[in-house]
LOBARO-355014 format. One record per residue: residue number from 1; residue in one letter; x, y, z of N, C-alpha, C, O, CB in turn. Coordinates in pm, 1 decimal. Glycine has a CB too. Layout:
<site><num>NUM</num><residuo>a</residuo><n_px>X</n_px><n_py>Y</n_py><n_pz>Z</n_pz><ca_px>X</ca_px><ca_py>Y</ca_py><ca_pz>Z</ca_pz><c_px>X</c_px><c_py>Y</c_py><c_pz>Z</c_pz><o_px>X</o_px><o_py>Y</o_py><o_pz>Z</o_pz><cb_px>X</cb_px><cb_py>Y</cb_py><cb_pz>Z</cb_pz></site>
...
This chain:
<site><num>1</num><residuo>x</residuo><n_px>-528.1</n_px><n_py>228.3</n_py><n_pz>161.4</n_pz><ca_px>-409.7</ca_px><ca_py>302.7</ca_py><ca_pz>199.8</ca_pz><c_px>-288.4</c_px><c_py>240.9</c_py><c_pz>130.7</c_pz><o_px>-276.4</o_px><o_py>119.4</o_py><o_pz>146.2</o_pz><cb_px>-392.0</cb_px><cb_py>303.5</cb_py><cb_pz>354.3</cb_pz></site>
<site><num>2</num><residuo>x</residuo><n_px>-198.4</n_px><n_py>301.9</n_py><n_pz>58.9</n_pz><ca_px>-112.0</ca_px><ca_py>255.7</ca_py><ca_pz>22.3</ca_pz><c_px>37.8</c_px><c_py>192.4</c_py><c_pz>85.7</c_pz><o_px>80.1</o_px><o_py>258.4</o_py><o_pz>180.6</o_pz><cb_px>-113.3</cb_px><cb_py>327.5</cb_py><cb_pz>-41.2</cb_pz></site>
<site><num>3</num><residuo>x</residuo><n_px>95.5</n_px><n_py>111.7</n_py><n_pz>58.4</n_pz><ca_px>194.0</ca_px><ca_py>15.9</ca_py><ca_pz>124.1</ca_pz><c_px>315.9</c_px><c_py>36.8</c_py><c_pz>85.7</c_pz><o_px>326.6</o_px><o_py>70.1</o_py><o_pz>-32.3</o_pz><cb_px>170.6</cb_px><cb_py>-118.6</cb_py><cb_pz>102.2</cb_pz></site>
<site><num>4</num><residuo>x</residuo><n_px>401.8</n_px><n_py>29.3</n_py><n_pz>139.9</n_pz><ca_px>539.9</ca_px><ca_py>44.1</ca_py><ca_pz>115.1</ca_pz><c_px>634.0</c_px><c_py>-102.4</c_py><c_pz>91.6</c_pz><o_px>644.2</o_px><o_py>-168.6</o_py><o_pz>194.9</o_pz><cb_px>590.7</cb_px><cb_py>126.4</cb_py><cb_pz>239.8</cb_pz></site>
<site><num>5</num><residuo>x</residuo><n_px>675.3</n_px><n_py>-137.0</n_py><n_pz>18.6</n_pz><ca_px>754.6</ca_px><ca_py>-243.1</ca_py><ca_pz>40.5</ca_pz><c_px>890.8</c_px><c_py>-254.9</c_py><c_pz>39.1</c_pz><o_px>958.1</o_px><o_py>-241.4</o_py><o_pz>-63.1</o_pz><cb_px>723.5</cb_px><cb_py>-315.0</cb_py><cb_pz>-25.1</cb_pz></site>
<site><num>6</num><residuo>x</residuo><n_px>956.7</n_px><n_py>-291.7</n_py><n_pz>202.1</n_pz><ca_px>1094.6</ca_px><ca_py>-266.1</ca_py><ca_pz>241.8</ca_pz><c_px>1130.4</c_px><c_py>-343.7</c_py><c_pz>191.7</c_pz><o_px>1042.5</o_px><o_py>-422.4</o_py><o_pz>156.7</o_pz><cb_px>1143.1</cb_px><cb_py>-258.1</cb_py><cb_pz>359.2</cb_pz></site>
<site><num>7</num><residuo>x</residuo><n_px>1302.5</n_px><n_py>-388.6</n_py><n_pz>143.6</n_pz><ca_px>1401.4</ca_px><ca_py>-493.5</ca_py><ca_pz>157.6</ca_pz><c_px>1533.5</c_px><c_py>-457.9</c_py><c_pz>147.5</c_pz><o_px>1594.1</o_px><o_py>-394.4</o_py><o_pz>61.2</o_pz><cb_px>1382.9</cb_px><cb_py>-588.9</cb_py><cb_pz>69.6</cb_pz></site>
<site><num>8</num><residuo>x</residuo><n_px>1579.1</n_px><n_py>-526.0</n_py><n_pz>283.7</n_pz><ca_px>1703.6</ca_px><ca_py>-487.5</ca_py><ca_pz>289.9</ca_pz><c_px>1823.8</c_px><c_py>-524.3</c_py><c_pz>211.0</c_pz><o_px>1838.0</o_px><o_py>-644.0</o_py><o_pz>185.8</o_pz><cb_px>1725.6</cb_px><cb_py>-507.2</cb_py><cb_pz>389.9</cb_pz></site>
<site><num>9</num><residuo>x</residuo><n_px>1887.2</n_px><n_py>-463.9</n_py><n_pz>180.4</n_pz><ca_px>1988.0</ca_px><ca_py>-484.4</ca_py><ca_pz>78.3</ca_pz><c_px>2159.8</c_px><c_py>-469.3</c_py><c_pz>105.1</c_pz><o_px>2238.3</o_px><o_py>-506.4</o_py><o_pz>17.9</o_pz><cb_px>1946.6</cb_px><cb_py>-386.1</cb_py><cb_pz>-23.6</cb_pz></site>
<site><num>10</num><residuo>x</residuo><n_px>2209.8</n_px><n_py>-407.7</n_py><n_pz>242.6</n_pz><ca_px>2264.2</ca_px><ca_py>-398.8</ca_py><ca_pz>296.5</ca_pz><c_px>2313.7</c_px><c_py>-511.2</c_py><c_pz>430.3</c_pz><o_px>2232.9</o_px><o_py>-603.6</o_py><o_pz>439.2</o_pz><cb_px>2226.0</cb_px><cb_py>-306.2</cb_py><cb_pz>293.1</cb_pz></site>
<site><num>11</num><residuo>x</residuo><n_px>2388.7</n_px><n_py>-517.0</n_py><n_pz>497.4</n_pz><ca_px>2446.2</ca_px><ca_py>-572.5</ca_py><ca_pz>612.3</ca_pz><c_px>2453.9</c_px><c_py>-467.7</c_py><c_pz>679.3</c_pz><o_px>2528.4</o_px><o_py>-383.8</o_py><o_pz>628.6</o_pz><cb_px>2566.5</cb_px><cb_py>-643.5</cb_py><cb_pz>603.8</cb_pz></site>
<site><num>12</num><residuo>x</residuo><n_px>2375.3</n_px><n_py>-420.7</n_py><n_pz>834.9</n_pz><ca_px>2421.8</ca_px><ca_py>-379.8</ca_py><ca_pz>923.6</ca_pz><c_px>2530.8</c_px><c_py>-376.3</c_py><c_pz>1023.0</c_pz><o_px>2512.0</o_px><o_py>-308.9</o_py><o_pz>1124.3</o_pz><cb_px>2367.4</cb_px><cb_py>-387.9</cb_py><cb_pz>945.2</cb_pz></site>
<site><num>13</num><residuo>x</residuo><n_px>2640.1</n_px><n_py>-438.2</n_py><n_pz>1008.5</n_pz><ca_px>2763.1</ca_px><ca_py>-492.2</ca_py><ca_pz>1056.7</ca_pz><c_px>2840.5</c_px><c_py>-382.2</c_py><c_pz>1002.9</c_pz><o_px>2884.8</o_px><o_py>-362.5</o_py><o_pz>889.7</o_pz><cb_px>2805.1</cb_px><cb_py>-642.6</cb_py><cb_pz>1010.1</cb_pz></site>
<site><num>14</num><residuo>x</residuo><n_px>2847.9</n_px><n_py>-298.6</n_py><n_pz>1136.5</n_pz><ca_px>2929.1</ca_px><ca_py>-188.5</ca_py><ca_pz>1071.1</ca_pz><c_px>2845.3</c_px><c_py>-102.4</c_py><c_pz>1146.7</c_pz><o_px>2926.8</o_px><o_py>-23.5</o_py><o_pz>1194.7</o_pz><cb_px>2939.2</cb_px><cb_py>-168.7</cb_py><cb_pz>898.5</cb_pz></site>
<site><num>15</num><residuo>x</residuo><n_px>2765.0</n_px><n_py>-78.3</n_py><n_pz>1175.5</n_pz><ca_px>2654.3</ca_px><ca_py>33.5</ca_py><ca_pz>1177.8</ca_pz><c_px>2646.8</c_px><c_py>49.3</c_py><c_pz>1285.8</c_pz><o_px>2714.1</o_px><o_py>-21.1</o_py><o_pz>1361.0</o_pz><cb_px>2525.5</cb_px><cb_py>18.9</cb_py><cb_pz>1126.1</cb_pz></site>
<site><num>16</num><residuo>x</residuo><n_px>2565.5</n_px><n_py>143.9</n_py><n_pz>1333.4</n_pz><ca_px>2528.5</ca_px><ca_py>166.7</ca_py><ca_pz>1468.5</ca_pz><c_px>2448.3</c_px><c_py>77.2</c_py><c_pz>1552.3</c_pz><o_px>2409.9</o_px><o_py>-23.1</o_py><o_pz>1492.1</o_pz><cb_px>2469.2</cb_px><cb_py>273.0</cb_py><cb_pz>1470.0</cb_pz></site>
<site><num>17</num><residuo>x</residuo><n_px>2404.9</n_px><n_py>88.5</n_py><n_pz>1702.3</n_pz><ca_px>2340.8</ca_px><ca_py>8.2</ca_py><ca_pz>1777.6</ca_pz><c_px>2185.6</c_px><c_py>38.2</c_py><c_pz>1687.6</c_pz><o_px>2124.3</o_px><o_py>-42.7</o_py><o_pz>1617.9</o_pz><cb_px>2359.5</cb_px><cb_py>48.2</cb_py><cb_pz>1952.9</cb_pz></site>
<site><num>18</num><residuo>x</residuo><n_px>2155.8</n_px><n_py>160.1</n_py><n_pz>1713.2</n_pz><ca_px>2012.3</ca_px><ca_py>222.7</ca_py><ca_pz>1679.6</ca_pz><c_px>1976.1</c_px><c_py>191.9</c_py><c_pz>1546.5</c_pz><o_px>1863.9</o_px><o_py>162.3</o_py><o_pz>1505.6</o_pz><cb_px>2004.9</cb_px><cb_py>379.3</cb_py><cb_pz>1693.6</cb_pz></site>
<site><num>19</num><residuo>x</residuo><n_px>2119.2</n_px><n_py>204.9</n_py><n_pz>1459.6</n_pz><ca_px>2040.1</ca_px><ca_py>139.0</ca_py><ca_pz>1289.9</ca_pz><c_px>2024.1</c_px><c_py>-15.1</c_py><c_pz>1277.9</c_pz><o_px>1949.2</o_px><o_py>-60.5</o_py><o_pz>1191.5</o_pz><cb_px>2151.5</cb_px><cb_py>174.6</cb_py><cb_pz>1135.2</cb_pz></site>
<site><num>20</num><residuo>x</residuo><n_px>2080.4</n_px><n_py>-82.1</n_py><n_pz>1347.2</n_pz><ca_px>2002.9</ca_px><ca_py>-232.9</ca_py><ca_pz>1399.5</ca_pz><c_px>1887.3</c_px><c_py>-276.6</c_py><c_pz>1416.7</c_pz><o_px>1818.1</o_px><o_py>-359.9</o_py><o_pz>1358.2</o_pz><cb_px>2023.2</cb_px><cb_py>-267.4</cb_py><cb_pz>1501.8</cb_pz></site>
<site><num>21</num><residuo>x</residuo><n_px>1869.0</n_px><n_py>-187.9</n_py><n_pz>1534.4</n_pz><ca_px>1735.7</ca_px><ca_py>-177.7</ca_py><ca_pz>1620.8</ca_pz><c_px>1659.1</c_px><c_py>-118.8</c_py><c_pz>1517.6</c_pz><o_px>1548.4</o_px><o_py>-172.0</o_py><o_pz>1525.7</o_pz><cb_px>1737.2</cb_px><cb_py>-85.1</cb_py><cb_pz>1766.9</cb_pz></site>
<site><num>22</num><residuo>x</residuo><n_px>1659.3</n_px><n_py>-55.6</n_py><n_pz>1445.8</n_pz><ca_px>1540.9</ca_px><ca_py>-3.0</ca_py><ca_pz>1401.8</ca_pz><c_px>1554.6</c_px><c_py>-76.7</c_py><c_pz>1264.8</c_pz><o_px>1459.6</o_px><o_py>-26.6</o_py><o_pz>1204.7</o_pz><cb_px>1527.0</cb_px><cb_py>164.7</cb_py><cb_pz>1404.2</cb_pz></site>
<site><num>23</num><residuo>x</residuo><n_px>1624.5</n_px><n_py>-181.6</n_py><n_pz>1159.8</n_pz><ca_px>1580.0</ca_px><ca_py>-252.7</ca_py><ca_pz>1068.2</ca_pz><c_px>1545.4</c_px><c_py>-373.3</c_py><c_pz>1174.2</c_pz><o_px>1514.3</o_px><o_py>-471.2</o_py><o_pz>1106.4</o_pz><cb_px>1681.7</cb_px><cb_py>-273.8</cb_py><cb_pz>941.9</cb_pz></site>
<site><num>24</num><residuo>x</residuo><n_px>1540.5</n_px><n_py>-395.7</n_py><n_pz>1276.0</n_pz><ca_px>1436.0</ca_px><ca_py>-532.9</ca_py><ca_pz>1340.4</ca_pz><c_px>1302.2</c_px><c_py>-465.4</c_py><c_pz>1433.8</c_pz><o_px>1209.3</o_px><o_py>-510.9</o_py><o_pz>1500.5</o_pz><cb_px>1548.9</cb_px><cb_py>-654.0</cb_py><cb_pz>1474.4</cb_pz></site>
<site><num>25</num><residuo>x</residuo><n_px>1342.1</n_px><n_py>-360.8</n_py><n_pz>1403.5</n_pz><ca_px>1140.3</ca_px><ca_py>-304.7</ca_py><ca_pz>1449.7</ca_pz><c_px>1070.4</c_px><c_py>-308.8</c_py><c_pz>1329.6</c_pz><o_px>948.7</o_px><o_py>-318.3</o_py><o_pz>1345.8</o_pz><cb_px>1101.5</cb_px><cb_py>-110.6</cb_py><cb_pz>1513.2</cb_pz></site>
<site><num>26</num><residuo>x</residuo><n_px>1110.2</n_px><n_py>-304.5</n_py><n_pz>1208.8</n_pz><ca_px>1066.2</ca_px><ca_py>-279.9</ca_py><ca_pz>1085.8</ca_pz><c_px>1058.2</c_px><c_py>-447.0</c_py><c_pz>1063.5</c_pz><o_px>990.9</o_px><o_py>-473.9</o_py><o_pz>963.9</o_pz><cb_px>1168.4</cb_px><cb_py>-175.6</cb_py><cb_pz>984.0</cb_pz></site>
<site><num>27</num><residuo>x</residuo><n_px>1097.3</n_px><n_py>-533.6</n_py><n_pz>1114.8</n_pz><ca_px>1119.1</ca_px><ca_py>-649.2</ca_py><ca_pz>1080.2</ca_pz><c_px>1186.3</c_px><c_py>-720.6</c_py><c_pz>971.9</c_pz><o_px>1150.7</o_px><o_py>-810.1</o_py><o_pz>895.3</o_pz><cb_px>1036.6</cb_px><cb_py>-676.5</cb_py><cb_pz>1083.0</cb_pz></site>
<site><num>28</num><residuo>x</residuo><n_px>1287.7</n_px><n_py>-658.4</n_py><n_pz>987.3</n_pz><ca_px>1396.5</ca_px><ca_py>-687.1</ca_py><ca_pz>890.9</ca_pz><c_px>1496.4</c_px><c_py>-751.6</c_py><c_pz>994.7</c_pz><o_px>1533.9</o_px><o_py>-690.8</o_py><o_pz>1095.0</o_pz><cb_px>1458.0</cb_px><cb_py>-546.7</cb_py><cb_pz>804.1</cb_pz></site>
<site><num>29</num><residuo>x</residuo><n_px>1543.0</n_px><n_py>-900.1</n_py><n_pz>957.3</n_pz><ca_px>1639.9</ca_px><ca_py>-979.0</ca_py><ca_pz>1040.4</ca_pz><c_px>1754.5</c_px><c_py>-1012.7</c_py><c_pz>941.7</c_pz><o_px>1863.2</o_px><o_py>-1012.1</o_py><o_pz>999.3</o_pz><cb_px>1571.3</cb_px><cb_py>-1116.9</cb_py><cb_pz>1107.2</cb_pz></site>
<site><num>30</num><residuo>x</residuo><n_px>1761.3</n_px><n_py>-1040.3</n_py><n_pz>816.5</n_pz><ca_px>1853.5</ca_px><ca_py>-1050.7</ca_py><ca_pz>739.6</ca_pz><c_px>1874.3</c_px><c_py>-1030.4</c_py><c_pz>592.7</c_pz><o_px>1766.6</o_px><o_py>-1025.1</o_py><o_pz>533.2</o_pz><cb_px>1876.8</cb_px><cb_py>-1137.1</cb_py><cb_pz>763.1</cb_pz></site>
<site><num>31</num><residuo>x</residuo><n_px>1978.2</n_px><n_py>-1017.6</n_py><n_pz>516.8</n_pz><ca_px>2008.1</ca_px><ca_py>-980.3</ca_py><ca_pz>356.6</ca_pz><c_px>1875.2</c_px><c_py>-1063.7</c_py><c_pz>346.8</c_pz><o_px>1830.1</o_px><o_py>-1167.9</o_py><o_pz>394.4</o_pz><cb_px>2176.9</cb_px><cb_py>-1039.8</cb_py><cb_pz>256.6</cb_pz></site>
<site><num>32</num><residuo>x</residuo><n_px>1814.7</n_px><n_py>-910.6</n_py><n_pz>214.1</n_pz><ca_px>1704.6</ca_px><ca_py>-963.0</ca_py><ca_pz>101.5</ca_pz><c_px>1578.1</c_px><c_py>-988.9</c_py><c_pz>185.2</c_pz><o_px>1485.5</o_px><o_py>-1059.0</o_py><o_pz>144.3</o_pz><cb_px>1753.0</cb_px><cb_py>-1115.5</cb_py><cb_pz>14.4</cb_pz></site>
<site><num>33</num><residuo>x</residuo><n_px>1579.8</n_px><n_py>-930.9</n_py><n_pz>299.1</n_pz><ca_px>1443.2</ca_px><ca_py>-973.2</ca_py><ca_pz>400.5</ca_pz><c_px>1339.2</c_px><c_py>-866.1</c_py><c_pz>305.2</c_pz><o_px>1384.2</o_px><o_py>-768.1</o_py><o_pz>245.9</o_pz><cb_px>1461.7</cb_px><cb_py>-917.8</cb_py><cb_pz>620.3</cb_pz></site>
<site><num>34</num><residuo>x</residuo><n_px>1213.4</n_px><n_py>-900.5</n_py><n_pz>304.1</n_pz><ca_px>1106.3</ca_px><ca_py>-806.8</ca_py><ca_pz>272.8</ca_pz><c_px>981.2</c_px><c_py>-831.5</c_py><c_pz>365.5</c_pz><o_px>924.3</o_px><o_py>-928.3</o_py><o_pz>415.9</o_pz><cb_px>1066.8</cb_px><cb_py>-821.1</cb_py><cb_pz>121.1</cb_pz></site>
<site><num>35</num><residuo>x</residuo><n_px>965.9</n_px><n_py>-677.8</n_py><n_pz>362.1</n_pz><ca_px>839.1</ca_px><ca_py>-659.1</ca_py><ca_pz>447.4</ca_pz><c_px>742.6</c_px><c_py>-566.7</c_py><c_pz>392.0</c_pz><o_px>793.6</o_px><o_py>-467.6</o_py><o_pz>339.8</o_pz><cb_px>871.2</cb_px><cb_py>-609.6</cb_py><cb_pz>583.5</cb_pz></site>
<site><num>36</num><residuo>x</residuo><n_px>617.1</n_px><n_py>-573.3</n_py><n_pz>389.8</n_pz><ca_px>514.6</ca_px><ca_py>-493.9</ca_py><ca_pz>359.6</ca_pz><c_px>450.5</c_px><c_py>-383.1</c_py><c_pz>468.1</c_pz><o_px>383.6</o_px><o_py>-422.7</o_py><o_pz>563.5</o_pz><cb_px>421.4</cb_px><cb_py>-584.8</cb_py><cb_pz>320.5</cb_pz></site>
<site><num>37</num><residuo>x</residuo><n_px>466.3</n_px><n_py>-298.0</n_py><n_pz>454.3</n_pz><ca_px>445.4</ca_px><ca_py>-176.8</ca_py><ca_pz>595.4</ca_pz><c_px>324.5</c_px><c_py>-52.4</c_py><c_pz>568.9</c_pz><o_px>377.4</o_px><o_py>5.1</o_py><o_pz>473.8</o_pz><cb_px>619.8</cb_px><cb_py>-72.5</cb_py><cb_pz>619.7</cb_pz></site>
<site><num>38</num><residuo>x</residuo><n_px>231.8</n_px><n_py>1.8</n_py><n_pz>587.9</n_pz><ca_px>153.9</ca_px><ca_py>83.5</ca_py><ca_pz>574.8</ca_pz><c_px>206.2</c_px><c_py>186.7</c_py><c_pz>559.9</c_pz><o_px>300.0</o_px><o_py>208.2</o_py><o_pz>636.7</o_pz><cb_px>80.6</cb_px><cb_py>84.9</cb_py><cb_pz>647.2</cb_pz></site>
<site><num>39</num><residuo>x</residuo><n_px>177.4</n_px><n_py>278.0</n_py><n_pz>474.2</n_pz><ca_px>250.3</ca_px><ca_py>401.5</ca_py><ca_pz>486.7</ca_pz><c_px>228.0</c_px><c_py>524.9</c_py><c_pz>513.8</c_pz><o_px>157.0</o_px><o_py>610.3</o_py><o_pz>460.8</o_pz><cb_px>293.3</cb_px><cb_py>418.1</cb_py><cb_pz>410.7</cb_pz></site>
<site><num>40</num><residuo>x</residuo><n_px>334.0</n_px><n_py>524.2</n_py><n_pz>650.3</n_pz><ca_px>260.3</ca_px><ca_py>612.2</ca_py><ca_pz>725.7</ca_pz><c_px>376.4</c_px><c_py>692.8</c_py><c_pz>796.5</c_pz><o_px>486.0</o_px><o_py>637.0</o_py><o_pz>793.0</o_pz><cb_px>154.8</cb_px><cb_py>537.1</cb_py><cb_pz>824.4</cb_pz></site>
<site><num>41</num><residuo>x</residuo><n_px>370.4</n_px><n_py>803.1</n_py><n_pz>853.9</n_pz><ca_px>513.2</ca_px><ca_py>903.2</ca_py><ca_pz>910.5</ca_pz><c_px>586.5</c_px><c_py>835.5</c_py><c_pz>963.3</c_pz><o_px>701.6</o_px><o_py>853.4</o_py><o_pz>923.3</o_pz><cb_px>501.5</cb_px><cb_py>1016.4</cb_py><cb_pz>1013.1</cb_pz></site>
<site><num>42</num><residuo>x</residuo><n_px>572.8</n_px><n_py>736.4</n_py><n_pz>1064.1</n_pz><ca_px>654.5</ca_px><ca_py>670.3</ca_py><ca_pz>1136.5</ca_pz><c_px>704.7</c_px><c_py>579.8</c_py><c_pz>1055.4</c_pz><o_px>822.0</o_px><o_py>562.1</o_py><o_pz>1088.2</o_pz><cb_px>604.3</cb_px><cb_py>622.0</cb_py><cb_pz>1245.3</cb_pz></site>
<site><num>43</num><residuo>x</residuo><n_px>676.2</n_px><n_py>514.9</n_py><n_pz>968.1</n_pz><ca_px>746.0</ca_px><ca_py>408.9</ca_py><ca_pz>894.2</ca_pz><c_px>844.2</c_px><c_py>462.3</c_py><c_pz>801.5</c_pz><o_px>955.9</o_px><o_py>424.0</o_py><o_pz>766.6</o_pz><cb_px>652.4</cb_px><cb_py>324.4</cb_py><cb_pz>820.0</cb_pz></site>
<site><num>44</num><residuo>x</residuo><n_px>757.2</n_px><n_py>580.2</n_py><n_pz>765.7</n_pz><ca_px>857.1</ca_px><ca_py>663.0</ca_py><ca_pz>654.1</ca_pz><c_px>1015.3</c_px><c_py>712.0</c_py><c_pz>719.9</c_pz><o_px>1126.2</o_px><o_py>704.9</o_py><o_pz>667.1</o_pz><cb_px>764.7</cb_px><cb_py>824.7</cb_py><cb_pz>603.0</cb_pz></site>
<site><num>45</num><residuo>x</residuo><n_px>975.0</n_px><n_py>762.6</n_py><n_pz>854.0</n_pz><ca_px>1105.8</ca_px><ca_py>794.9</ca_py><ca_pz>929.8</ca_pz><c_px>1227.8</c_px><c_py>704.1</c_py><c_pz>979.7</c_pz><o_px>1348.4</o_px><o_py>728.3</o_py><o_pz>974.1</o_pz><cb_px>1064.5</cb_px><cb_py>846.6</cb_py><cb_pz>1038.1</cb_pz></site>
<site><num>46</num><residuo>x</residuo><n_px>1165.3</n_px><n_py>600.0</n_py><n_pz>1026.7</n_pz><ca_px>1202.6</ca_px><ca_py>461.0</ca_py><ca_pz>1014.0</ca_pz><c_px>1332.2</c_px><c_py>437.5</c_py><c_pz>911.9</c_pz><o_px>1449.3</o_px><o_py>401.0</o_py><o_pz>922.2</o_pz><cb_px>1072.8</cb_px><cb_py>382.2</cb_py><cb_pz>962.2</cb_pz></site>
<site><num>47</num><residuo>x</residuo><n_px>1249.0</n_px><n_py>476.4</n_py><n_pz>816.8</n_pz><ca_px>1326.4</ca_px><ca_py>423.7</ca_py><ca_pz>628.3</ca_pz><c_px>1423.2</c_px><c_py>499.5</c_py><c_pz>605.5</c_pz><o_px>1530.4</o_px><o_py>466.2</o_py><o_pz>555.1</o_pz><cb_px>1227.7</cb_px><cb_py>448.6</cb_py><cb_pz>469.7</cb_pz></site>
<site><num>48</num><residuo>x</residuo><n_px>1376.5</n_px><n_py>654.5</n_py><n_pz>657.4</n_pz><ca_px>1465.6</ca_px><ca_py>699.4</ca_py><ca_pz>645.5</ca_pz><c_px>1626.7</c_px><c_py>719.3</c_py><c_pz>700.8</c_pz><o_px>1724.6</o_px><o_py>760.6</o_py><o_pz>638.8</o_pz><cb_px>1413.2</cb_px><cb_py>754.1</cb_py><cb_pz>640.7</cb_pz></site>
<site><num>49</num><residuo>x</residuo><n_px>1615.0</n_px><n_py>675.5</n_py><n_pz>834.8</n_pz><ca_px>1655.4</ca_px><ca_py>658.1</ca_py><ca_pz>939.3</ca_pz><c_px>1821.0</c_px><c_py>509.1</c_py><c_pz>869.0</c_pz><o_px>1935.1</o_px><o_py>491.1</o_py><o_pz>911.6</o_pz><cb_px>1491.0</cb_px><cb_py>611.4</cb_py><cb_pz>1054.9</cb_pz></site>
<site><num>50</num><residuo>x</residuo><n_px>1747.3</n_px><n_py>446.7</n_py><n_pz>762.1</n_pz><ca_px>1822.9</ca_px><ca_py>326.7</ca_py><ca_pz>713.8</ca_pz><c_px>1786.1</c_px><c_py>314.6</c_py><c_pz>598.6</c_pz><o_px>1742.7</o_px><o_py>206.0</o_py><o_pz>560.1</o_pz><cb_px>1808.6</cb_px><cb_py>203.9</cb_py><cb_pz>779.8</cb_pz></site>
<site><num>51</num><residuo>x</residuo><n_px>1794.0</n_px><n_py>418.8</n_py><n_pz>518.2</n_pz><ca_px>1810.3</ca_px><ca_py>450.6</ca_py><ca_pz>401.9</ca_pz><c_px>1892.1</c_px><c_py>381.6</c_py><c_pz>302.8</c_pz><o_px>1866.0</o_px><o_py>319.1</o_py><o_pz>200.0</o_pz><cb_px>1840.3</cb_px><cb_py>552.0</cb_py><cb_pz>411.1</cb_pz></site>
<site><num>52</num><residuo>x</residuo><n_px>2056.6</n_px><n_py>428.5</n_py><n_pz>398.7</n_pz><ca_px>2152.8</ca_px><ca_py>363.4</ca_py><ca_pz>307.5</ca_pz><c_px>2112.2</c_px><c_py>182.5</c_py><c_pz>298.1</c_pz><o_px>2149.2</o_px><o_py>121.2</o_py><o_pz>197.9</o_pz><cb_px>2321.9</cb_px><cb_py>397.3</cb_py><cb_pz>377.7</cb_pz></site>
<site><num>53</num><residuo>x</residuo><n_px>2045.6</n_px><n_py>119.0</n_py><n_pz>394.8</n_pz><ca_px>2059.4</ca_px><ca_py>-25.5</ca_py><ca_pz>422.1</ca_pz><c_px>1933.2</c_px><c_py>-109.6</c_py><c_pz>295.0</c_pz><o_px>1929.1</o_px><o_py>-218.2</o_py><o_pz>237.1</o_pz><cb_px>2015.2</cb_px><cb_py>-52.2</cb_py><cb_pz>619.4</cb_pz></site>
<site><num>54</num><residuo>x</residuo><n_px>1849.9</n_px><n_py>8.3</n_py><n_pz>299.4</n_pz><ca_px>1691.9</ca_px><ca_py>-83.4</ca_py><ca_pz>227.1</ca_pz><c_px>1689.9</c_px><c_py>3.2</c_py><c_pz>132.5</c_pz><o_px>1759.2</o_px><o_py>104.9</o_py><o_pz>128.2</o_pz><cb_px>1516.2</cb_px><cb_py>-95.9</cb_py><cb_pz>318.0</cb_pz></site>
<site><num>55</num><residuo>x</residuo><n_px>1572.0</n_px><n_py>-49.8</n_py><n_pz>13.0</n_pz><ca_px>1564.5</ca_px><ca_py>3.7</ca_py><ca_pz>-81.2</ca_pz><c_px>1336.0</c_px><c_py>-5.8</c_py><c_pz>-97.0</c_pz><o_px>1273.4</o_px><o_py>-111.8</o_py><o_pz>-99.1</o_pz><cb_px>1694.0</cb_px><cb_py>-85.7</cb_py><cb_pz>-197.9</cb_pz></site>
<site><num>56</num><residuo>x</residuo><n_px>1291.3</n_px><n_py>93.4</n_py><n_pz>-102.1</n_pz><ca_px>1170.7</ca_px><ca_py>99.8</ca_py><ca_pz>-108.1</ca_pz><c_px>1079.7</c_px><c_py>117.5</c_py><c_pz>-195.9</c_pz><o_px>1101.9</o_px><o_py>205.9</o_py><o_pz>-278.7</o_pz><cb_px>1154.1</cb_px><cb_py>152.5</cb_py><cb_pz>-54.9</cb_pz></site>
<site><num>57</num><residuo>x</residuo><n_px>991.4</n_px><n_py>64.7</n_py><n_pz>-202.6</n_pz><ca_px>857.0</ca_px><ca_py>55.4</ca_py><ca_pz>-328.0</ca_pz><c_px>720.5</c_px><c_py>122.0</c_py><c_pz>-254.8</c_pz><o_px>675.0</o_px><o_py>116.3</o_py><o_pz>-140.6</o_pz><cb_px>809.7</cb_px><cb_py>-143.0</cb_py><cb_pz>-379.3</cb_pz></site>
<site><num>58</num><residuo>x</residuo><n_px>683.7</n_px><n_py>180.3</n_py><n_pz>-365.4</n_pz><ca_px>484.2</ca_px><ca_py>201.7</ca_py><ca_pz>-315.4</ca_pz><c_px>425.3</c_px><c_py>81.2</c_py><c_pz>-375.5</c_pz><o_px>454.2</o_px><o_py>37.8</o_py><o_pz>-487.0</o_pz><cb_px>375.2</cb_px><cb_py>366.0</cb_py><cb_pz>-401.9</cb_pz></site>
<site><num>59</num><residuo>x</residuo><n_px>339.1</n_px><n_py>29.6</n_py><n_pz>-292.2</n_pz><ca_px>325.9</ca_px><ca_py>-101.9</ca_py><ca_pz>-363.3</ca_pz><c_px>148.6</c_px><c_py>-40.8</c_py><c_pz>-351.7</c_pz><o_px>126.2</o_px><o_py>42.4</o_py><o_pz>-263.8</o_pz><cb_px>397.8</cb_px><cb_py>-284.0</cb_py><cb_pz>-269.4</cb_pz></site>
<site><num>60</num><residuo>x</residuo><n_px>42.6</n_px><n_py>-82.1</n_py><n_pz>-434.0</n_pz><ca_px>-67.3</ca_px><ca_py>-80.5</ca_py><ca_pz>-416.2</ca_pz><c_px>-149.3</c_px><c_py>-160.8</c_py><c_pz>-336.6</c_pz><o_px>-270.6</o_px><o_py>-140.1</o_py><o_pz>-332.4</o_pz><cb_px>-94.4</cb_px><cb_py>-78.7</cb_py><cb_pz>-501.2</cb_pz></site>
């Protein structure tokens, strides 16, 4: 199954409560964090959700 690879590139400081919360469900805690995530609807919505904040890869 193919993988997605998050990293945030942004500061949430500024942002909403919910776009917080949802780059630390994704497990993103600070600038340049990366995470490897399955890719799958919910993650995708997720991303999308904090779009402006991360920047994403299909990783194999």
């Amino acid at each position: 199954m193919p993988r997605l690879k998050v990293t945030q590139v942004r500061s949430p400081i500024g942002g909403t409560r919910v776009q917080r919360e949802t780059l630390r469900s994704l497990g993103l805690k600070r600038m340049h964090d990366v995470v490897l995530k399955e890719d799958r609807p919910e993650i995708r919505g997720m991303v999308s959700a904090v779009s402006h904040l991360v920047t994403v890869e299909e990783v194999d």
